[in-house]
N, C-alpha and C positions, 0 to 999 in steps of 0.2 A: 832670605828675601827681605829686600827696607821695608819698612813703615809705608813709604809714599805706593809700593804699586799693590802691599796690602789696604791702602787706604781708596785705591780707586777699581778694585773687587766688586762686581756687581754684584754681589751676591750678600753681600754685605750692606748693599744700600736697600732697607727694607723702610725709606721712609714713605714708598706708593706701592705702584705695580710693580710687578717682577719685571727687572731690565732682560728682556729677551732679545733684545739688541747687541748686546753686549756679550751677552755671557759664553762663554764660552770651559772646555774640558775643564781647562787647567786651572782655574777659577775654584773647584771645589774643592780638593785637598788644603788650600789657604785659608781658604774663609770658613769652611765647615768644622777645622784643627783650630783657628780662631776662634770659633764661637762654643766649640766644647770645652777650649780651656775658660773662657769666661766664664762659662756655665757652671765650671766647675768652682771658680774660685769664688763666687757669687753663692752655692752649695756651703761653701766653707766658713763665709763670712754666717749666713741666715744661721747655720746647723748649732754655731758657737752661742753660748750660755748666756753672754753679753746680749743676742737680741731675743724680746719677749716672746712667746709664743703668743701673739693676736693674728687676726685677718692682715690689719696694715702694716705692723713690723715683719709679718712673715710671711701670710700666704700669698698676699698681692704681687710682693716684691719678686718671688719667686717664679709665680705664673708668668710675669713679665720677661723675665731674662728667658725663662724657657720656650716661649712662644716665640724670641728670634731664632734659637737655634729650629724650633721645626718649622718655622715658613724658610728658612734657607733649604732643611733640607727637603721639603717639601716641593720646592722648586725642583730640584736634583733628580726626586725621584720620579717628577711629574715630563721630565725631559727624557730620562732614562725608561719610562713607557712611551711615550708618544716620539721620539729620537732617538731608536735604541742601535745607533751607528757603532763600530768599534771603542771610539775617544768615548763616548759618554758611555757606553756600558763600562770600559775601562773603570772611570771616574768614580762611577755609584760604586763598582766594588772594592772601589782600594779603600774607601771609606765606611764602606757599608758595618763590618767589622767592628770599628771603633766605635762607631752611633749606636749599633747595637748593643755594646760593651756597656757604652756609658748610659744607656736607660736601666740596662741590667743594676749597674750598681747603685745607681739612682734608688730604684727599686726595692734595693737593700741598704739602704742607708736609712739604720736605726733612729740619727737624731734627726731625720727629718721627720723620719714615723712619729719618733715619737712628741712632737712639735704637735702637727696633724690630731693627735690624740687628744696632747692636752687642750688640743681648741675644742676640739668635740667633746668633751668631758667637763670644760670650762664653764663658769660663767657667762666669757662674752657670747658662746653659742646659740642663749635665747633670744638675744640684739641682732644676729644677724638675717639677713635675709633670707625668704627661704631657697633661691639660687646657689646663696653662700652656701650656707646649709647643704646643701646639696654636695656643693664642690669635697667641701670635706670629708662628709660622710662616702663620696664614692673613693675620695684618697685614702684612706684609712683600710676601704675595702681592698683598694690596688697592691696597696704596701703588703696587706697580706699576701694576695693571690701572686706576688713578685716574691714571694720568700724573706720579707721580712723579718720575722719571725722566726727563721729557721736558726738552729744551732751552728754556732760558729764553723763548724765540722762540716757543715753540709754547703755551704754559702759559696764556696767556688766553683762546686760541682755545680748548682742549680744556673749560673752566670754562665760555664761553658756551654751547659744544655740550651738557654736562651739565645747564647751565639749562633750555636752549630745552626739550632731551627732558623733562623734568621737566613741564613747563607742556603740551606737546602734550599727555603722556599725560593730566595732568586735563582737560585741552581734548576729547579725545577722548571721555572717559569721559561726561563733561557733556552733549557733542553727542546721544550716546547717549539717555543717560537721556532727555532731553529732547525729542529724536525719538521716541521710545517712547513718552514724553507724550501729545506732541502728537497721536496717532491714538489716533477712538475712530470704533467702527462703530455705531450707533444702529438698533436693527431694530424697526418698528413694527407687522410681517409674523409673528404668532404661529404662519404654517407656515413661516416659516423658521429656529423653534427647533427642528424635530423632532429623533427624536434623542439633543438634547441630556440630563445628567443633572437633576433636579428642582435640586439646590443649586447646580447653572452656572446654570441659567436663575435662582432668587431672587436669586445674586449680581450679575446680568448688571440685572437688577431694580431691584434697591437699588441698582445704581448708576446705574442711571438719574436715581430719584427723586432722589438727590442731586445728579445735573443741574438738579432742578426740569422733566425730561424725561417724555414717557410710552415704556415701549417698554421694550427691553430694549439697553443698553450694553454691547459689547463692548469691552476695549481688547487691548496688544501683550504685559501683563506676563502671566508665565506660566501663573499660575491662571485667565489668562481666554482667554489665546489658544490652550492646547496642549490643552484640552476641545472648541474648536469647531474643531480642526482634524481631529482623533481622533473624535468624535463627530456633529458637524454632519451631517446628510443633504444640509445645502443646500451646492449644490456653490459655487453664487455667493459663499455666505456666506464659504466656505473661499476660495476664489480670495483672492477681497479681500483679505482679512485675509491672508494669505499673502505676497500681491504688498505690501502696507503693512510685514511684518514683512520680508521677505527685502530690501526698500528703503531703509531707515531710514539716516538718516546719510548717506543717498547725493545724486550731482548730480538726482533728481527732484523732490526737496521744498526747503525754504528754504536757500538758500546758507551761510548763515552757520552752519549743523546739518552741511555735508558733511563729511565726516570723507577724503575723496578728495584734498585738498592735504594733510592733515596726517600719509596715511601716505606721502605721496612724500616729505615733508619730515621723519617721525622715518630713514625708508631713509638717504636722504640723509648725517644726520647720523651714523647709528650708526656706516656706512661710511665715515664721514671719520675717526669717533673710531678705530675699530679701526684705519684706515690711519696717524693719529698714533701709534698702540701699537705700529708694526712688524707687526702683522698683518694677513693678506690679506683679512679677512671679518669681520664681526660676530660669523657663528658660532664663530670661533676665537678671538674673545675670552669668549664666550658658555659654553663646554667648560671653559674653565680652570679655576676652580673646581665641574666636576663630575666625577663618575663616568666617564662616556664618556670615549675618549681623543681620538679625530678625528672631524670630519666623515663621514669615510671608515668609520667604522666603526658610526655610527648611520642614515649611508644604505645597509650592508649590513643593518642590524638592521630599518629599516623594509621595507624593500624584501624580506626574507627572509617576515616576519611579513603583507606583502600575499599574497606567492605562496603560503603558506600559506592564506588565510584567503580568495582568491580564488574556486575549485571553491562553498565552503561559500555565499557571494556571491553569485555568478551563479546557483547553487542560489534562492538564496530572494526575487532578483528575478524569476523565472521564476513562482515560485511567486502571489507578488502577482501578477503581468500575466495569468497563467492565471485567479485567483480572481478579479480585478478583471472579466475577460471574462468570465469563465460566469456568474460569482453576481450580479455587482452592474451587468452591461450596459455597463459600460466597454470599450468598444473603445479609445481610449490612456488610457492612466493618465498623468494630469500629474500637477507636483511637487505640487500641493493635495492630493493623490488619495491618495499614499504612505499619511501618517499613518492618516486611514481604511481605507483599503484593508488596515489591515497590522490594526490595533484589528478590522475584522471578519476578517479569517480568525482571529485571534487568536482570539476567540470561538467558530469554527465548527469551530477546530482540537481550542480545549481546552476550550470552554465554559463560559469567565468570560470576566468585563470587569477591565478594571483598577476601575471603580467600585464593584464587588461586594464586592472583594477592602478597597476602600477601607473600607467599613462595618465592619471590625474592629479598624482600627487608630485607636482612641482615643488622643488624646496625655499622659493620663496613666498608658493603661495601657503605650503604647510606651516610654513615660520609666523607668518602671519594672522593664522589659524590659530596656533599656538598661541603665540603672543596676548589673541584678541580671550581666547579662553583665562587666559591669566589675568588681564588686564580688568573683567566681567568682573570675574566670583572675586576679586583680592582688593580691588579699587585704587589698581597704581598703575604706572604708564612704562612702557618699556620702548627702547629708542637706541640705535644705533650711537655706537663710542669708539675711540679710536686710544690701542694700546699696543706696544710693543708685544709681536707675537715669534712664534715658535718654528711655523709656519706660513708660507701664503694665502695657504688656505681657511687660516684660520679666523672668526667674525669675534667682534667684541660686542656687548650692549650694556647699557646701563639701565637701574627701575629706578623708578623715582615715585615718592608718593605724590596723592590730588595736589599738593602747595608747590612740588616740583623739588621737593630734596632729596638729593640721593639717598635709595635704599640701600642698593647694594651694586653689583656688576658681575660679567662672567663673559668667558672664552668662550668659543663655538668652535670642536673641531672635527668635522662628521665625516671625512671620508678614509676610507682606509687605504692603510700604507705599506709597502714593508717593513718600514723600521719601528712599525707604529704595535702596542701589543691588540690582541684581538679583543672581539666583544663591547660592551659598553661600559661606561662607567662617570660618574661625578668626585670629583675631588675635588678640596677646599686650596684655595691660596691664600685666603685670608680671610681670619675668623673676628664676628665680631666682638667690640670688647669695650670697656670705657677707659681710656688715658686719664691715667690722673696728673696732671700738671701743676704741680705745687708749686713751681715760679712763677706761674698767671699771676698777674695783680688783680685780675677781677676771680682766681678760683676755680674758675667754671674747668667741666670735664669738658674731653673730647668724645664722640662714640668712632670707634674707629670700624668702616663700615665692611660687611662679609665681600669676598672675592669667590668667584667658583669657577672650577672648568668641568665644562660638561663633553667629553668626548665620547663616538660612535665610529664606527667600520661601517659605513655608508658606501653604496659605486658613486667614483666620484663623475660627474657630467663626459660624456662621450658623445663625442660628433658634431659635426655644425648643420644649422639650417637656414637658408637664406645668406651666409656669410659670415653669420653670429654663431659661437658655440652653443648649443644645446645644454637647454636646465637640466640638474641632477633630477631625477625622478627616484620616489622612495617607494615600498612595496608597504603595503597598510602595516605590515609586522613594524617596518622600520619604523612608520610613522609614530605605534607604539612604545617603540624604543624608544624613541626622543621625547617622548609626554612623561616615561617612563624616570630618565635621567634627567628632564627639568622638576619632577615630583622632588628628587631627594635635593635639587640646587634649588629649590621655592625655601625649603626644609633650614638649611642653609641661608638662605641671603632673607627670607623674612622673618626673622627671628626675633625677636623683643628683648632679650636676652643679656647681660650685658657681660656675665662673668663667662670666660671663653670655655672653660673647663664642662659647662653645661651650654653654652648658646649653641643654638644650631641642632646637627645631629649630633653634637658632642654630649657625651651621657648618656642618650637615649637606648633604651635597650635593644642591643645585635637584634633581637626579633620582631622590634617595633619601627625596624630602621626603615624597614621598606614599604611602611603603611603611608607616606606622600606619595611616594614613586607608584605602588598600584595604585591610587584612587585616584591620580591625573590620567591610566590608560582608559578611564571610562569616555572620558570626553572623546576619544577617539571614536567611541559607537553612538555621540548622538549627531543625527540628520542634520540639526541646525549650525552642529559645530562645520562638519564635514563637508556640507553646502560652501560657506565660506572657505573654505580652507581644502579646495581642491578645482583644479585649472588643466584641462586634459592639453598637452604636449604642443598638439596640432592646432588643435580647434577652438584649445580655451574654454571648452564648454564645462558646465562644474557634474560631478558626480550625477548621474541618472539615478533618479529616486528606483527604479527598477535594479540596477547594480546594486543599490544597496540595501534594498529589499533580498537580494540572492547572498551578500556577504553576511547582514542580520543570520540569514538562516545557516549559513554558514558556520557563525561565529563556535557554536559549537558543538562541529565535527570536530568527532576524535577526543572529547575532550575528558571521555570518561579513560580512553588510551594516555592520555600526556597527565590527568591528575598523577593514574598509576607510576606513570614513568619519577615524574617528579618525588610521590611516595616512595619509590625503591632507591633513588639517590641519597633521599633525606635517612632511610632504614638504613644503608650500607654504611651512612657515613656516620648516624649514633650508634649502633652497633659497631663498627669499627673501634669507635673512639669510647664504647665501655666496659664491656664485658669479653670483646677481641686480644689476643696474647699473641704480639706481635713472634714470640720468640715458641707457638706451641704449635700443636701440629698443622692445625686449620690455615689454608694457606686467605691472602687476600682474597685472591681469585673465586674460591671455593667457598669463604664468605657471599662474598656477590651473586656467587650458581643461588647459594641457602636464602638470600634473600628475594632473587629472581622465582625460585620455585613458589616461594609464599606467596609477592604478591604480582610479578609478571606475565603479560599475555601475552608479551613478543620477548623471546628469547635469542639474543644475539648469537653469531656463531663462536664456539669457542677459543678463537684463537685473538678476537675483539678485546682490547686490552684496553677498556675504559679509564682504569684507579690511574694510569700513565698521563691523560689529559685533564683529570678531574681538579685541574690547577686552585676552582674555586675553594677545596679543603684542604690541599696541598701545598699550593701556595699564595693565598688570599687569608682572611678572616671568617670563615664559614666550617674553620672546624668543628664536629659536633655542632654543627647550628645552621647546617645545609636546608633543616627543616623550617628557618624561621620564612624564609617565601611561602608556603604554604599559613603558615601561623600569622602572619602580616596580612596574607592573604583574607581571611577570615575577617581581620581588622578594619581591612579598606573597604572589600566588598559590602559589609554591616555601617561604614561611614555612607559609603555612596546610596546606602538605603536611603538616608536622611532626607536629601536631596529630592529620591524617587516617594519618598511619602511627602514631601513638601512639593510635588507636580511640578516642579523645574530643577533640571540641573545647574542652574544661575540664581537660585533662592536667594536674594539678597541677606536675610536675615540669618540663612544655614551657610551661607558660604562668610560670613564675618564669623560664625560661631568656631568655624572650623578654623578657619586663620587664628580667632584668640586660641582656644582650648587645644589645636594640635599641633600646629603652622611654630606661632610666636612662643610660646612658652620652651621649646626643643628640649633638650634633659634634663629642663631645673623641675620636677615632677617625675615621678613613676610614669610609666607609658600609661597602665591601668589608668590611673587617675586622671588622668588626660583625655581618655578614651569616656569613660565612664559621666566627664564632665559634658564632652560634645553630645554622648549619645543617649546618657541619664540612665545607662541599665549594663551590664555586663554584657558581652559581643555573644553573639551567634553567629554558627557556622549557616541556619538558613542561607543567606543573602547567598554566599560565596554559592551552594550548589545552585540555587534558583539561576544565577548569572553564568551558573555553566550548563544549567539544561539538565540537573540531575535532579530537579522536583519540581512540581508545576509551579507556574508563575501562578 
C-alpha cells in the first residue's frame, strides 16, 4: 500500500471528530498496523538509556503517542458495537489480536517500568502535580498487575493468557448477540396478542412484513421481549419466549453459539493469571485497583445488604404467589409468570401501567428535561452540533460553559438496532488533555476538549399522526437509563483534569465508577424535574401530579426482590472469581444453585443458563467487581443525601460542591477522598435503604 492512500485513512486523521463519513472496513488493518508500529518504535526510542526518566522526557511524550493509537482504536471498537455488520466485525477481529498483543507486551516492558519507578522513587516526584502523581503511581501499579515483574520464564505464558481472554470475551459477546438473533417467535394466532400494547403489537407487525411474513414477529431484543413477557395473557407465548431467552448461548441450540466452554476456559485462565501474579484468586487481583480492600470485606458488605433486604423479599414474593392465586388463577407461578404477575398487581396496587406512564415521556421533551437538569446544578449550556455520524439516527450536542467556551461534546444514539450490541452504555472518543506545543511563539498550551457517546436500545418512533411520524416515547426505566448513561458522559466531558491518564473516569476506582451515573437517576423521581420534562403523545399535557403520586409509591415495589437479585449476581460472580476451581468438582451451574439457596427467593428453573448471557463478567469489565453497582450505589444514594438535607435537589452551593470534589477532579484522587471531601464523613449505606423503602424515611 503507497504512502498517499495511507495518508488519506480516516482513521488516522485524529486532528477533531472521528471522520464517520469516511470510514470505512478496510481502513483499520492500515492505520491501526500504522499506529502500532509507531507506537512501538516511539517504546523504543523513550525505553533507551539516552532519554532521562522525568515527567517531560518520558512520561508526556509517551501518554501522547499512546493516546493516538487508542482513539483510533477506540473508534473501531465503538463501530464494531454500534455496526456490528459482517466487514466491521470482520475488521475488529483481524486486529483485535495484535492490539491485544501489543498492550500485553507494553505491559511487560521492564525499561518502561522501570522508567515509571524511577520517577516515583525520584526527586522530581515531590514537583509534580498531584494528577501527575497520580498517573504514575497507578502505572507502576499496572506494570505490576501486567506481569512486569514476572520471571523471564513465565512472561509468554502470561502475554498468550492476556490474548486468549481478550478474543474469548469478543467470542462471547458475538455468540450472544448472535443467539439473540437467531430466535424469533412468529404468531399468526391474533388471541395470542391479547394483552399486549397497540405499538408491541404494530412493532411485532412490521417486523414481520419485513420478513415478507404475515403475523406478528417476536424476537429476544429488549423492546420486543420484556412487553410480552410483562404483558402477554398468553401464557404459551411467555413460556416460549422465556425458555428461548433464558437459553441463549447455551449447549441447547448450535454448538458453535455455546458460550459453556468459553466460561470454563476465561475461569481457567484468569486463575492461572492471578496465580502467575502471586495471588490466590482473580478476585484479588480484581480489588487492587479499587475501593474495597478484600474479598472479605465485600462478602461482609454483600451478605450484610442480603440480610437486610431479605424480610422486605420474601415480603413481596409472597405477595405475587397470593395475587397470582386469587386474581389471576395461578396456582404455581413459574419463572414466565413473575414479569406478568408483578406488571398486574402493579396495576391493581397502584393503577397504572408502565405503558400509561410511557405516553408522556416524548424524547425531545425528555431531552430537554435532561438537558435543563444539567444545565441547573452544573452552570453550562448544552446546544445542538453538527458531526459526522455512524448513523441517521444518530444527534450530536455540544456544553459550553456561562462565557460560551466549549466544554466538551458527545453523540446520541438511543434506539436499538440489530447490528447494534444490547443494553446501554457511555464510551469516550476523546479524552481530555493539555497539548503541549513547543513551536508556539507565545508557548501557550492547548486543552484538548472530552468527546463521549452515550448509546441506548431505545423503540425507535413507530407510526405517524396527522401525516408526521410519531415521537419516540420512552418508559420511566428508559428515561432512567439515559440520566443514568449522561451520569458517567458529565463524569467524562466535565472534568478539570488535564493529564489523560486520570481525567475523566480514567483512574477512578471500577467501584466508584458508577457514583455520577446513579446519582443523575434521582432527578428522574423529583416532580419539578418531571413536570418539565414530560409531554403526553396526544394531548401534550405534562405528567398528572396523581400518576406520579402512584409511580412515587411505586418506586419501590419489589425492591427488596431486585436488591436480592442484584446481591446473588454480585455473590456468584466473587465467588466464582475466588475461591471457585474452575477444573474441581463443583460445577458453575451448581455454584449459582449454592448461592441461589443462600440468598434467592425466586429460584429459576433448572435448565435457565444464566453464566451463558452474563456478558457483563464475561465479556465486559466487571469481573469480580459485578458488586461495585451496589457499592457505587451506597455512594451516590449518601451524595444525593446532600441535596435532600440541603431541601433542594438544585442547591446551588451543593450542586458546585459536587461538580468540584466528584465531577472535575475524576481519578487524579482516591474515590474515598473525593467522597469524603463532598460529603465530610465516611458513606453510609442509610440513604441507599431509605431510597428503597427498607427503613423509615
Amino acid at each position: 500500500m503507497n504512502h498517499h492512500t495511507l495518508h488519506d485513512n480516516p482513521l488516522l486523521d485524529l486532528s477533531g471528530l472521528p471522520r464517520f463519513d469516511r470510514l470505512l472496513p478496510e481502513h483499520v488493518q492500515p492505520a491501526i498496523g500504522e499506529l502500532l508500529a509507531s507506537c512501538r518504535s516511539l517504546i523504543e526510542r523513550l525505553a533507551s538509556d539516552a532519554v532521562a526518566a522525568t515527567w517531560a522526557d518520558f512520561a508526556a511524550p509517551l501518554a501522547d503517542g499512546f493516546e493516538q493509537l487508542s482513539r483510533a482504536w477506540g473508534i473501531v471498537g465503538h463501530v464494531h458495537s454500534v455496526n456490528d455488520v459482517p466487514a466491521w466485525r470482520d475488521a475488529y477481529n483481524q486486529m483485535l489480536p495484535d492490539v491485544s498483543r501489543f498492550y500485553a507486551e507494553v505491559g511487560q516492558n521492564l525499561q518502561l517500568f522501570a522508567k515509571y519507578r524511577a520517577i516515583a522513587e525520584g526527586s522530581e516526584f515531590a514537583t509534580l502535580s498531584p494528577a501527575q502523581q497520580r498517573v504514575v503511581e497507578h502505572e507502576v501499579r499496572d506494570f505490576r498487575l501486567a506481569g512486569a515483574e514476572l520471571p523471564a520464564a513465565s512472561k509468554p505464558r502470561f502475554q498468550e493468557i492476556s490474548e486468549e481472554l481478550a478474543q474469548l470475551a469478543a467470542r462471547f459477546s458475538e455468540n450472544l448477540l448472535d443467539a439473540t438473533n437467531a430466535f424469533s417467535e412468529l404468531v399468526t394466532d391474533a388471541s395470542e396478542l391479547a394483552g399486549l400494547p397497540d405499538d408491541v403489537r404494530q412493532a411485532a407487525r412490521e417486523a414481520a412484513e419485513r420478513d415478507g411474513a404475515s403475523g406478528w414477529k417476536f424476537t429476544l431484543h429488549m423492546p420486543s421481549y420484556l412487553p410480552v413477557m410483562q404483558y402477554a395473557d398468553s401464557r404459551r407465548l411467555r413460556a416460549a419466549m422465556y425458555r428461548a431467552y433464558a437459553t441463549r448461548a447455551a449447549e441447547f441450540g448450535p454448538a458453535e453459539l455455546d458460550n459453556t466452554p468459553l466460561i470454563r476456559r476465561l475461569l481457567e485462565l484468569r486463575r492461572e493469571q492471578a496465580q502467575l501474579l502471586g495471588y490466590q484468586s482473580f478476585a484479588e487481583v480484581s480489588l487492587v485497583p479499587k475501593m474495597a480492600d478484600s474479598v472479605a470485606q465485600v462478602l461482609a458488605f454483600l451478605r450484610d445488604l442480603a440480610t437486610r433486604a431479605r424480610p422486605f423479599a420474601e415480603r413481596d414474593v409472597a405477595d405475587l404467589r397470593d395475587f397470582a392465586n386469587r386474581e389471576l388463577g395461578l396456582q404455581t407461578m413459574e419463572a414466565w409468570d413473575v414479569a406478568y404477575v408483578s406488571e398486574k398487581l402493579l396495576q391493581a396496587r397502584y393503577a397504572f401501567s408502565e405503558h400509561e406512564v410511557r405516553q408522556y415521556f416524548t424524547e425531545d421533551k425528555v431531552l430537554a428535561g435532561l438537558f435543563s437538569v444539567i444545565e441547573t446544578l452544573f452552570e453550562v449550556r448544552l446546544r445542538p452540533d453538527e458531526a459526522p455520524v455512524w448513523h441517521e439516527d444518530v444527534r450530536f450536542f455540544r456544553i459550553e460553559d456561562p462565557a460560551g467556551e466549549l466544554v466538551g461534546q458527545f453523540y446520541l444514539d438511543l434506539y436499538a438496532r440489530d447490528t447494534k450490541r444490547g443494553g446501554a452504555w457511555m464510551d469516550e472518543a476523546i479524552g481530555r488533555r493539555r497539548i503541549h506545543q513547543q513551536s508556539r511563539a507565545s508557548g501557550s498550551d492547548d486543552i484538548q476538549k472530552p468527546v463521549a457517546y452515550l448509546n441506548c436500545n431505545f423503540s425507535r418512533p413507530v407510526g405517524e399522526k396527522d401525516g408526521r411520524p410519531r415521537p419516540a416515547t420512552f418508559t420511566h426505566d428508559e428515561v432512567s437509563t439515559l440520566f443514568h448513561e449522561t451520569g458517567h458522559g458529565l463524569h467524562h466531558l466535565l472534568t478539570q483534569v488535564d493529564e489523560p491518564g486520570v481525567a475523566g473516569i480514567h483512574g477512578v476506582e471500577w467501584d466508584a465508577v458508577e457514583l455520577p451515573s446513579q446519582f443523575m437517576e434521582n432527578y428522574c423521581w423529583e416532580w419539578r424535574v418531571l413536570q418539565r420534562m414530560s409531554a403526553h403523545i396526544d394531548s401534550g399535557e405534562s405528567l398528572p401530579r396523581a400518576l406520579f403520586d402512584k409511580m412515587l409509591a411505586a418506586r419501590n415495589f419489589q425492591s427488596g426482590m431486585q436488591t436480592l437479585r442484584q446481591v446473588e449476581f454480585s455473590l456468584f460472580d466473587l465467588l466464582l472469581h475466588s475461591d471457585f476451581d474452575p477444573a474441581g468438582e463443583c460445577s458453575v451451574l451448581e455454584l449459582l444453585a449454592n448461592v441461589r439457596r443462600d440468598v434467592a427467593v425466586l429460584v429459576p428453573p433448572p435448565w435457565h443458563r444464566f453464566p451463558n448471557s452474563f456478558s457483563h463478567i464475561f465479556a465486559g469489565g466487571y469481573a469480580a467487581g459485578y458488586y461495585s453497582y451496589k457499592w457505587a450505589e451506597v455512594l451516590s444514594a449518601d451524595c444525593y443525601g446532600a441535596f435532600e438535607e440541603a431541601g433542594n435537589p438544585f442547591d446551588q452551593s451543593t450542586g458546585d460542591r459536587f461538580l468540584r470534589e466528584i465531577l472535575a477532579v475524576g481519578g487524579s484522587r482516591p474515590a474515598m477522598d473525593s467522597f469524603r471531601a463532598f460529603r465530610g464523613r465516611e458513606p453510609q449505606v442509610d440513604a441507599l435503604l431509605r431510597h428503597c423503602g427498607m427503613i423509615a424515611a
